[in-house]
C-alpha positions as CSV (number, residue, x, y, z in Angstrom):
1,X,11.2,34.4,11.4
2,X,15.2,34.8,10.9
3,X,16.2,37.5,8.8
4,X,17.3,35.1,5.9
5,X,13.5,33.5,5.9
6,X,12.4,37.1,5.6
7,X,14.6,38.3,2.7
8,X,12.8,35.1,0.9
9,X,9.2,35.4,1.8
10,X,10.1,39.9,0.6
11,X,11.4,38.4,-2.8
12,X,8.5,35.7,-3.2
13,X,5.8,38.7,-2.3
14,X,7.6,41.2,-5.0
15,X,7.4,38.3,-7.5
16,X,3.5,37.3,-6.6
17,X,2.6,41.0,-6.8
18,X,4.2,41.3,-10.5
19,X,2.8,38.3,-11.5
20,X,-1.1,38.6,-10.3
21,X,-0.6,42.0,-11.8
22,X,0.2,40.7,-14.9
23,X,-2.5,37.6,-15.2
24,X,-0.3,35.3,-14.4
25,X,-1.4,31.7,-12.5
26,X,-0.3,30.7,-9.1
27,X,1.8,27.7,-10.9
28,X,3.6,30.2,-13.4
29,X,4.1,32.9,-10.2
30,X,5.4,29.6,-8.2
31,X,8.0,28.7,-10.8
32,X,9.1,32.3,-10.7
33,X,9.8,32.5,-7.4
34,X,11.5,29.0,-7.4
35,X,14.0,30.2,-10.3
36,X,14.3,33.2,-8.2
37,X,15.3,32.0,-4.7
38,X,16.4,28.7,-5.0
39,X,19.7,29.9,-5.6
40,X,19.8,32.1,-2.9
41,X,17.8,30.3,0.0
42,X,17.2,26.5,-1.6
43,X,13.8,27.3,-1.8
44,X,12.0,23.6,-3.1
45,X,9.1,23.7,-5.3
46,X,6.7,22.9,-2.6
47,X,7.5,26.0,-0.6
48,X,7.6,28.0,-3.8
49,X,3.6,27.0,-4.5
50,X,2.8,28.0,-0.7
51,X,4.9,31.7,-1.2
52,X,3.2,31.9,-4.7
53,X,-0.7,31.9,-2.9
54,X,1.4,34.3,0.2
55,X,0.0,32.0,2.3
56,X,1.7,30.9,5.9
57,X,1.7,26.8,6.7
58,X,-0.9,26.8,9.5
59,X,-3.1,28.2,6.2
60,X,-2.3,25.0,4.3
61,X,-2.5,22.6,7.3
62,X,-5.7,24.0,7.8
63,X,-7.2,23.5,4.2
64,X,-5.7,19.6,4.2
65,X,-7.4,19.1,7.5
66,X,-10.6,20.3,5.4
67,X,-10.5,18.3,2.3
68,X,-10.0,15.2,5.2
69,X,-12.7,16.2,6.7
70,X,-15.0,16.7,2.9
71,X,-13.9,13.3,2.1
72,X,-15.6,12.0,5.4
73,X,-12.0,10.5,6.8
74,X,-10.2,10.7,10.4
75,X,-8.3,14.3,10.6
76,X,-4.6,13.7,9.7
77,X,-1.9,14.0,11.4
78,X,0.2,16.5,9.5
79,X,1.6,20.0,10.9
80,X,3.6,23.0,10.5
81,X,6.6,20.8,11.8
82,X,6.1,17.9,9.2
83,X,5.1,20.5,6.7
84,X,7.7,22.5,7.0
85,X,10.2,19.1,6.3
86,X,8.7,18.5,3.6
87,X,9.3,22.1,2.3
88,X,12.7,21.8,3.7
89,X,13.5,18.6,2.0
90,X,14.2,16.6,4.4
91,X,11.1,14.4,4.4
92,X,8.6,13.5,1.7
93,X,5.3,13.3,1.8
94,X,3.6,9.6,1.9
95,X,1.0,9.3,-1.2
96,X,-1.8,10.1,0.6
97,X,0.0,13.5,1.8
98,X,0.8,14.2,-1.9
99,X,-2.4,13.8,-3.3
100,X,-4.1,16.4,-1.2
101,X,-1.0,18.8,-0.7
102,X,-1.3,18.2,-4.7
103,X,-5.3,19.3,-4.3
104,X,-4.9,21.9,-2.1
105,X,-2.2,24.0,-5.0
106,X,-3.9,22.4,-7.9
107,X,-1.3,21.1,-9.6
108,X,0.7,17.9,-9.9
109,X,3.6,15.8,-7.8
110,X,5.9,16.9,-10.8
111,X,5.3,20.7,-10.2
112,X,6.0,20.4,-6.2
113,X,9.2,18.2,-7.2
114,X,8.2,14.7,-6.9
115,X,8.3,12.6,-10.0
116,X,6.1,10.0,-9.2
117,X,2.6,10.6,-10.1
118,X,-0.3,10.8,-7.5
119,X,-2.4,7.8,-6.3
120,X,-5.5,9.1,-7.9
121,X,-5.0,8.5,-11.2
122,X,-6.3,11.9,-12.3
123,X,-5.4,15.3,-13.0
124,X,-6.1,18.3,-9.5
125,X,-7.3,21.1,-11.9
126,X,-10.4,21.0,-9.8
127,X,-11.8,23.5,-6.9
128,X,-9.0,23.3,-4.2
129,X,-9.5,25.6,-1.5
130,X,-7.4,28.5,-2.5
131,X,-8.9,31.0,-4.6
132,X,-11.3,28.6,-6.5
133,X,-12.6,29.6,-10.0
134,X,-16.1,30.3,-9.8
135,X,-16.4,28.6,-12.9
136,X,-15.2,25.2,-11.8
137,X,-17.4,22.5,-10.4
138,X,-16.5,19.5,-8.3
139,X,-15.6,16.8,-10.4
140,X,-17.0,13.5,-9.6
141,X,-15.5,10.0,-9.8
142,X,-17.0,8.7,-13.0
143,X,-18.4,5.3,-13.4
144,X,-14.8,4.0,-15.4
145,X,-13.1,5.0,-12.7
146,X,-14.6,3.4,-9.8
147,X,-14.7,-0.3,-12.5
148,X,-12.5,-2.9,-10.9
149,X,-10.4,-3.7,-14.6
150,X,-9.2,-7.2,-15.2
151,X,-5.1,-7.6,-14.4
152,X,-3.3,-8.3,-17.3
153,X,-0.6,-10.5,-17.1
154,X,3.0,-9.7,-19.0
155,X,4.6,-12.4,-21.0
156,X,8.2,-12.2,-19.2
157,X,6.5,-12.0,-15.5
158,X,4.4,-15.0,-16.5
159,X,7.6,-16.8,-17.3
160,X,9.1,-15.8,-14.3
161,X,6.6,-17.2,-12.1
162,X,6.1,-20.5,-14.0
163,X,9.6,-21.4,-13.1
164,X,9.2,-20.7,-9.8
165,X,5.6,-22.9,-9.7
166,X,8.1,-25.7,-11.5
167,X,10.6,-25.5,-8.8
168,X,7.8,-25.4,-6.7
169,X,6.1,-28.5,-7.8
170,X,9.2,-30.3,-7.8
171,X,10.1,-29.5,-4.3
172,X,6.6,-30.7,-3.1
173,X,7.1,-34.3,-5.6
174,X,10.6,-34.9,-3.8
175,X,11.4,-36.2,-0.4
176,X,11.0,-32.9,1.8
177,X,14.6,-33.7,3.0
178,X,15.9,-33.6,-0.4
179,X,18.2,-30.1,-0.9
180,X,17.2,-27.1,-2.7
181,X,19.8,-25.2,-4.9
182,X,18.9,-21.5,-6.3
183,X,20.0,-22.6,-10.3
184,X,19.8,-19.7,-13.2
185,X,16.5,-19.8,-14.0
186,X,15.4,-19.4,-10.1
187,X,17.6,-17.1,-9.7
188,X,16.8,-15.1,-13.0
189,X,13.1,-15.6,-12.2
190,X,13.5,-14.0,-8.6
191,X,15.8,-11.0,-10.0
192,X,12.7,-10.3,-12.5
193,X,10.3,-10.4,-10.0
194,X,11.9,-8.2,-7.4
195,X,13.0,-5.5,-11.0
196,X,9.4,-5.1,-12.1
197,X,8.2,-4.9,-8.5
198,X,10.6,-1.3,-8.8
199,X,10.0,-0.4,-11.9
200,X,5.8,-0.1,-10.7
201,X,6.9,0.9,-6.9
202,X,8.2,4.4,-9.4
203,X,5.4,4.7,-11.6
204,X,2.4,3.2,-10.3
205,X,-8.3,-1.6,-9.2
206,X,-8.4,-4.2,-6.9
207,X,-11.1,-5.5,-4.4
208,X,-10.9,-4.3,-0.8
209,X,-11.8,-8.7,-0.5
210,X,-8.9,-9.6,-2.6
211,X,-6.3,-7.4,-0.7
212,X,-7.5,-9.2,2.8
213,X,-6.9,-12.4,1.7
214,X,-3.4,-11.1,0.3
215,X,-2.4,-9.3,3.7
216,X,-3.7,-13.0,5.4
217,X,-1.2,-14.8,3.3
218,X,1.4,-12.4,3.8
219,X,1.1,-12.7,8.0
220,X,0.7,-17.1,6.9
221,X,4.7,-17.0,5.3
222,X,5.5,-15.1,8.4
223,X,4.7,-17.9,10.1
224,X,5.9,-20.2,8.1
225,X,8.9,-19.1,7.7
226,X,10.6,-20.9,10.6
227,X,8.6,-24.4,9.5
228,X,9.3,-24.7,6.0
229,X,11.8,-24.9,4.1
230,X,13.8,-21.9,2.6
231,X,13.1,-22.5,-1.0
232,X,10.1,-23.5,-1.0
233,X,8.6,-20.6,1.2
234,X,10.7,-18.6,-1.2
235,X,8.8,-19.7,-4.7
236,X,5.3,-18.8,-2.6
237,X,6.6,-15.6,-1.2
238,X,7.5,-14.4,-4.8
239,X,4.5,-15.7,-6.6
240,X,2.5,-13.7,-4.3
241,X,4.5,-10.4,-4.1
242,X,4.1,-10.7,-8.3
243,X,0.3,-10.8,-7.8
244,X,0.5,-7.7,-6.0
245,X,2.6,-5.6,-8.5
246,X,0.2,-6.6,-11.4
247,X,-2.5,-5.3,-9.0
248,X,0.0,-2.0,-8.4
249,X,0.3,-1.3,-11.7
250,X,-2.7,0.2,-12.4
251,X,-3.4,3.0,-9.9
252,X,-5.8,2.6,-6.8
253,X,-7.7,4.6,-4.5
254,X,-5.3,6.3,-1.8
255,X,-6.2,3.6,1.3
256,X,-5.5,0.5,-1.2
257,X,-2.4,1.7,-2.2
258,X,-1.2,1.9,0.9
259,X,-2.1,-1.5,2.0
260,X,-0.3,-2.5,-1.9
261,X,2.4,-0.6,-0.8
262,X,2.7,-2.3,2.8
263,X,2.7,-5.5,1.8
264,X,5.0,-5.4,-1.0
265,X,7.3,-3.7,1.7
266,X,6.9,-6.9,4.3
267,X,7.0,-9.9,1.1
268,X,10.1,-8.3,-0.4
269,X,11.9,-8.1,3.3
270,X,10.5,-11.6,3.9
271,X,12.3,-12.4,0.5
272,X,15.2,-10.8,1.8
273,X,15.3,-12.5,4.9
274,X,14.5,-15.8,3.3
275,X,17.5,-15.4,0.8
276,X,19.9,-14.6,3.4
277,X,19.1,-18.3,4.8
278,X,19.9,-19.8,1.2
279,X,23.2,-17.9,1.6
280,X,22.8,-15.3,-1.2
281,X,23.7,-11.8,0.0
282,X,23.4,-9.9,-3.1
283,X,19.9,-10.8,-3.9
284,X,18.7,-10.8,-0.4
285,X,20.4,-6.8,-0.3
286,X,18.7,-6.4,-3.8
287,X,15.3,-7.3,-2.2
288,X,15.5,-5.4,1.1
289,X,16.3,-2.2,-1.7
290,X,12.6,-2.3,-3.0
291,X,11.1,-3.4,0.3
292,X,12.5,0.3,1.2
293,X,10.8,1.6,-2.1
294,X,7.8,0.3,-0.9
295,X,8.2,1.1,3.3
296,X,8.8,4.5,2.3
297,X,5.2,5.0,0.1
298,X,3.6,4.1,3.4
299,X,5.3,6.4,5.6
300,X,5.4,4.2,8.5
301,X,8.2,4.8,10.6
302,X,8.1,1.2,12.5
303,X,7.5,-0.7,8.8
304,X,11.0,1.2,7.7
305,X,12.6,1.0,10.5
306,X,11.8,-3.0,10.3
307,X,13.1,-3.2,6.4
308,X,16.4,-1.7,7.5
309,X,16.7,-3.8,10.8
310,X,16.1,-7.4,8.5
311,X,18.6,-5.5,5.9
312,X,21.5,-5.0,8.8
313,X,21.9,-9.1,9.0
314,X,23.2,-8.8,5.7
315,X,26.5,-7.7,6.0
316,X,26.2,-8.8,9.8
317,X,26.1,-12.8,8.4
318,X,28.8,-11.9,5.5
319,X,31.6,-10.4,7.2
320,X,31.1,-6.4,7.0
321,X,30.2,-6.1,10.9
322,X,30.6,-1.7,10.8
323,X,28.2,-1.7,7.4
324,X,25.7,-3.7,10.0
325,X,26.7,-1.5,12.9
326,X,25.5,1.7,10.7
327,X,22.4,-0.3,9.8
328,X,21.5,-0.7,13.0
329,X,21.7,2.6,14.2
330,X,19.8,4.1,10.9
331,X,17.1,1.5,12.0
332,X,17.4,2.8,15.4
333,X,16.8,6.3,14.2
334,X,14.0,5.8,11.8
335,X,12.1,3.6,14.8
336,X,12.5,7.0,16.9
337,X,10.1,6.6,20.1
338,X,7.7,4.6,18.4
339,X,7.2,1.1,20.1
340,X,8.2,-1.5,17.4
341,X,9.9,-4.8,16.8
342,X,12.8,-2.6,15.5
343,X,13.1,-1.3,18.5
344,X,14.5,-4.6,20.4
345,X,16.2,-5.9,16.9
346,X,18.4,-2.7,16.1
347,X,20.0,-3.0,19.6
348,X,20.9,-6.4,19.4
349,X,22.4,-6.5,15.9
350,X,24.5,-3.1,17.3
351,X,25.7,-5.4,20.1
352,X,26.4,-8.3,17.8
353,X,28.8,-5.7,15.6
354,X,30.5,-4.5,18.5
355,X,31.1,-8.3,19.5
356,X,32.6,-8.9,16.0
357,X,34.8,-6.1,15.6
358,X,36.2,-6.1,18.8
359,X,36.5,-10.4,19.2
360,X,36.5,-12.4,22.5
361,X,39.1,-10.5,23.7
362,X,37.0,-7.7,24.3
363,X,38.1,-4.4,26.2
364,X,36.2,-3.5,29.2
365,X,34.6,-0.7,27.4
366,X,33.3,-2.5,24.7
367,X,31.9,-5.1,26.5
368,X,30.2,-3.1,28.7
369,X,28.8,-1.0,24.9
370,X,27.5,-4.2,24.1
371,X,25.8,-5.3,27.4
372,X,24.1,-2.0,27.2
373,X,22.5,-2.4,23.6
374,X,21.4,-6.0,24.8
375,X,19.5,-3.7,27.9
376,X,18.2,-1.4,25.3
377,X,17.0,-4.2,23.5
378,X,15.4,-6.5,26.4
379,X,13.6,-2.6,27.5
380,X,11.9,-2.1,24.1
381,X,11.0,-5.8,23.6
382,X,8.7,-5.3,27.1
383,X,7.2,-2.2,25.4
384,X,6.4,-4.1,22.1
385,X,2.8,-5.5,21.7
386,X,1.7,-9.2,22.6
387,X,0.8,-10.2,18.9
388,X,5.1,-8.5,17.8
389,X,6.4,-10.8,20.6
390,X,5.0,-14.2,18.8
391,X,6.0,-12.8,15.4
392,X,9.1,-14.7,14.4
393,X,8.9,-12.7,10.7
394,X,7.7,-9.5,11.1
395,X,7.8,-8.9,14.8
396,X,10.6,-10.3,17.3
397,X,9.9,-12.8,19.8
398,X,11.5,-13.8,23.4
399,X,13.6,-16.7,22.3
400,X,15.0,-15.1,19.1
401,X,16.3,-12.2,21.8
402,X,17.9,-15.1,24.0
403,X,19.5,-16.9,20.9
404,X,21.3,-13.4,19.7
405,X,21.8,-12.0,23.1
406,X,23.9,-16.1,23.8
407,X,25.4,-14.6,20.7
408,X,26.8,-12.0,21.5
409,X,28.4,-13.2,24.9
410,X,30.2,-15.7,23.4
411,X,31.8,-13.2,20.8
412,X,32.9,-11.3,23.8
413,X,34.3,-14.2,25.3
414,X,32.0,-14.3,28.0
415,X,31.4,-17.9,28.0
416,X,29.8,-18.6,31.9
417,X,26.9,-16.0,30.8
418,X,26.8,-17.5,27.3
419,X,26.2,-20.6,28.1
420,X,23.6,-20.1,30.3
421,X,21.3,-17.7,27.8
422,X,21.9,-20.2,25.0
423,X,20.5,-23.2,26.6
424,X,17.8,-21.1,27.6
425,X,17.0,-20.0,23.7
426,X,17.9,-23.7,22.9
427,X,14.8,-25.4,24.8
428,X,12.8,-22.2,23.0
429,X,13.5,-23.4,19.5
430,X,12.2,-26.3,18.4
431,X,10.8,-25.2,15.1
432,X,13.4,-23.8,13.4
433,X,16.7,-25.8,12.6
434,X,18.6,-23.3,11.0
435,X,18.5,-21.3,14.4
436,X,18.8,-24.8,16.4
437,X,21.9,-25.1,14.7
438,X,23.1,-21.4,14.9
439,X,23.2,-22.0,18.3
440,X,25.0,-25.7,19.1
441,X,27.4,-23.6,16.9
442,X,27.4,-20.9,19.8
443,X,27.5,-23.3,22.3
444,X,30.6,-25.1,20.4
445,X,32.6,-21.7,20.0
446,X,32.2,-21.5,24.1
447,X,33.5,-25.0,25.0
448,X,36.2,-24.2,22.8
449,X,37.0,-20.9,24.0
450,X,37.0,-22.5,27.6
451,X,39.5,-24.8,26.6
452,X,37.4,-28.3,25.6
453,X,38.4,-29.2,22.5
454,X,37.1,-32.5,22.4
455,X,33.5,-31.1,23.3
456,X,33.5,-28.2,21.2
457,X,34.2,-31.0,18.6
458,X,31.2,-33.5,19.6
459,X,28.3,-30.6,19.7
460,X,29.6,-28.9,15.9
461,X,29.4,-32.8,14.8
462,X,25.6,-33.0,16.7
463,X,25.0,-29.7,14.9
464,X,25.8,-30.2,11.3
465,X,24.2,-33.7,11.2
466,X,21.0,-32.4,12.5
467,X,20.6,-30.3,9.9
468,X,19.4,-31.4,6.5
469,X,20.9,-30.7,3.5
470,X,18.0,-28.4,2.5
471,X,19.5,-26.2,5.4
472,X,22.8,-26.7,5.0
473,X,23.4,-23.3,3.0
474,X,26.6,-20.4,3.3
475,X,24.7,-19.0,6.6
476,X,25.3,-22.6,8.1
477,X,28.5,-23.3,6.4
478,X,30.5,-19.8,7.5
479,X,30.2,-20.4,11.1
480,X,30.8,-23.8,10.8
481,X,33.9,-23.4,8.9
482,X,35.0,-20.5,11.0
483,X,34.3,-22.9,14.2
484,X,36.9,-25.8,11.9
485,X,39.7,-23.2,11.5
486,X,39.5,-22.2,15.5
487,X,39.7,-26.3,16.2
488,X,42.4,-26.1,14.0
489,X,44.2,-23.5,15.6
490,X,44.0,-25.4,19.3
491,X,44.6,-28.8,18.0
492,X,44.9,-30.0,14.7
493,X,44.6,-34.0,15.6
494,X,41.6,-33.1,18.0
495,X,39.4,-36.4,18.2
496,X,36.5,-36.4,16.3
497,X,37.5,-33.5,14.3
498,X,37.4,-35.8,10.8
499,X,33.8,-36.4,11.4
500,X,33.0,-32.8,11.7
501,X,34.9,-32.0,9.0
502,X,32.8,-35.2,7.3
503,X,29.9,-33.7,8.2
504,X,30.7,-30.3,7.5
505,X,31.8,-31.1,3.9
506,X,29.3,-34.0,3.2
507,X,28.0,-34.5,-0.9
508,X,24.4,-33.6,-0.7
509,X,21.7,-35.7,-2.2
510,X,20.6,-35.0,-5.7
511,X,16.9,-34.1,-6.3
């Protein structure tokens, strides 16, 4: 113990023996001894309930690891190393955590310095394991508490989701090759959804039956997501992740919120994700925001590190390359040793940066930085699990590390490698256009860099009119553009070039 944790634990013992001499509670002697010392050594609330019982953290470890064991479930994984983060401040504790850290002091999350309330639903004035009244019993769950209530709808969330069953409806009654434009009311209806989803994530019972089928739907738009189109998946995404907030706002029994909380995490980054391929950034950053919310209720260091990953192609597609560089390393960081898609993705979007920032006229150094992320990357994807490397949503598979690894050569300028990895990722694709088309775009940007104009011309122009005009969104349009002003640049009568441009710029059908 250094000598400053030793001044603090003398001043917390002075105050404790005051206060039991004078009848006070544990709670009243812990807010003492916060007042007291958090001035001097930070001292959070949590810590300040542990000095108040003069108690060491292998105590309170141990007396978690016995209300796991009371409530008949596996022994946790906490410790004096995670415990003493949490007293620290530099972690907090998931909701399951809370609740019996909550249990064990016998008082609320407000009292140890969280605001939220605890996944139970009740109050912990009951028998913890320090110095229980002898007058307290065990209180049981009551029959009202263990009733599955009927979820009440709200008038503005039922709004919200009829326009998006309308825009739905009218997708599915058009030609599936017709576009789809994110209006006001869409948009209004998907800012409403992804607000109330926060506004329960802060303050928030459903059928163990009811929250498989939603997880199964859930891993379905995963799959879906490179089939159908963006819209579309969009307006089913939502109307589920709304389902689950109604369910979240009344509180659940610790393992079912969990689940809640997980999948509201994976539907709003799949939202997110989904956004960024209609082009709008601001929604798709608001989105990956509560799909943080939610990742960090769960505590799940790959589901986080995921969120932030998905969030780093953001500013990666819309110009801020150093925001997405920072992303990626957070991502990095949060993944930590832990075998996860986030693992290969972080990498690869650090390369990517580094690839944008520095242009095809890379320095030595900084291509060799980015080959080393793409070897990072290609290391941790052989580490992930079979069922992550078929996961095009919520996992990362082998041809989307081709397609951004094609990528990144060809920002670096180096085209003979380039070319070779993104034919390779080409004959991978064949369900997803808006990748397809992401990389003729590549494959353009290399024939051009080498110097063939009139090539670089004739696979934009195959590019652009394979696409439909359902597809044909900003994330299409800003390399396309970008690949326009570099034709441009090398030859302003190039042949062909009026067609791409035709293509490029071509009036979409109406609905």
């Amino acid at each position: 113990m250094s000598g400053r944790q030793h001044r603090e634990t003398e001043i917390a013992r002075r105050i404790r023996a005051r206060g039991l001499a004078a009848g006070r509670t544990s709670a009243q002697i812990a807010d003492e001894i916060h007042e007291a010392c958090t001035g001097l050594f930070s001292t959070t609330r949590i810590k300040a309930h542990r000095l108040s019982y003069g108690i060491a953290l292998a105590d309170v470890i141990e007396q978690v690891r016995a209300l796991f064991e009371r409530d008949a479930k596996p022994m946790p994984g906490i410790g004096e190393t995670l415990l003493s983060a949490y007293e620290s401040g530099l972690k907090r504790p998931g909701p399951e955590y809370l609740h019996y850290l909550c249990t064990v002091y016998r008082v609320e999350p407000v009292a140890l310095g969280y605001d939220a309330p605890c996944i139970c639903g009740h109050g912990h004035r009951m028998p913890g394991l320090l110095a229980p009244d002898p007058k307290e019993r065990p209180q049981l769950a009551t029959e009202r508490e263990l009733q599955i209530e009927p979820m009440e709808t709200e008038p503005d969330a039922e709004e919200d989701e009829n326009i998006l069953r309308r825009t739905l409806l009218n997708l599915l009654n058009t030609d599936s090759n017709s576009p789809g434009q994110i209006d006001g009311p869409v948009l209004g209806a998907c800012e409403g959804i992804r607000r109330r989803m926060d506004e329960t994530l802060v303050s928030a019972t459903v059928s163990a039956a009811m929250l498989d089928q939603w997880e199964e739907a859930t891993v379905s738009f995963g799959r879906q997501y490179t089939t159908t189109a963006p819209l579309r998946l969009l307006c089913d995404v939502l109307l589920e992740l709304s389902a689950v907030r109604t369910a979240m706002s009344r509180r659940q029994p610790i393992d079912l919120q969990e689940r809640l909380c997980r999948m509201a995490a994976q539907l709003s980054g799949l939202s997110g994700m989904i956004l960024i391929n209609l082009g709008d950034h601001r929604l798709a950053r608001s989105f990956f925001r509560t799909g943080r919310t939610a990742a960090d209720e769960t505590g799940d260091r790959a589901l986080r590190a995921w969120i932030c990953a998905r969030e780093s192609l953001v500013p990666l597609y819309f110009g801020d390359a150093r925001e997405a560089l920072n992303l990626a390393k957070k991502s990095r960081d949060l993944a930590g040793s832990t075998p996860c898609p986030a693992q290969a993705m972080a990498p690869v979007v650090e390369a990517r940066a580094l690839a944008m920032m520095s242009g095809v006229d890379s320095k030595k150094e900084v291509v060799d930085q980015a080959k080393r992320a793409l070897a990072r990357a290609r290391n941790a994807f052989s580490h992930m699990k079979t069922e992550e490397q078929e996961d095009v949503a919520f996992g990362y598979t082998e041809k989307q590390l081709y397609f951004y690894q094609g990528d990144v050569l060809t920002k670096l300028g180096q085209t003979i490698e380039a070319e070779v990895v993104l034919d390779q990722a080409l004959d991978k694709y064949e369900d997803h256009i808006l990748d397809q088309t992401l990389i003729r775009l590549d494959q353009a940007q290399c024939k051009l860099i080498d110097g063939d104009v009139g090539e670089a011309v004739a696979i934009g122009t195959k590019a652009l009119s394979l696409v439909g005009d359902e597809y044909l969104t900003d994330l299409i349009v800003r390399p396309a553009m970008a690949l326009e002003q570099a034709i441009i640049s090398r030859d302003a009568q190039a042949p062909g070039l009026p067609g791409y441009q035709a293509a490029l710029r071509r009036p979409k059908q109406p609905t």
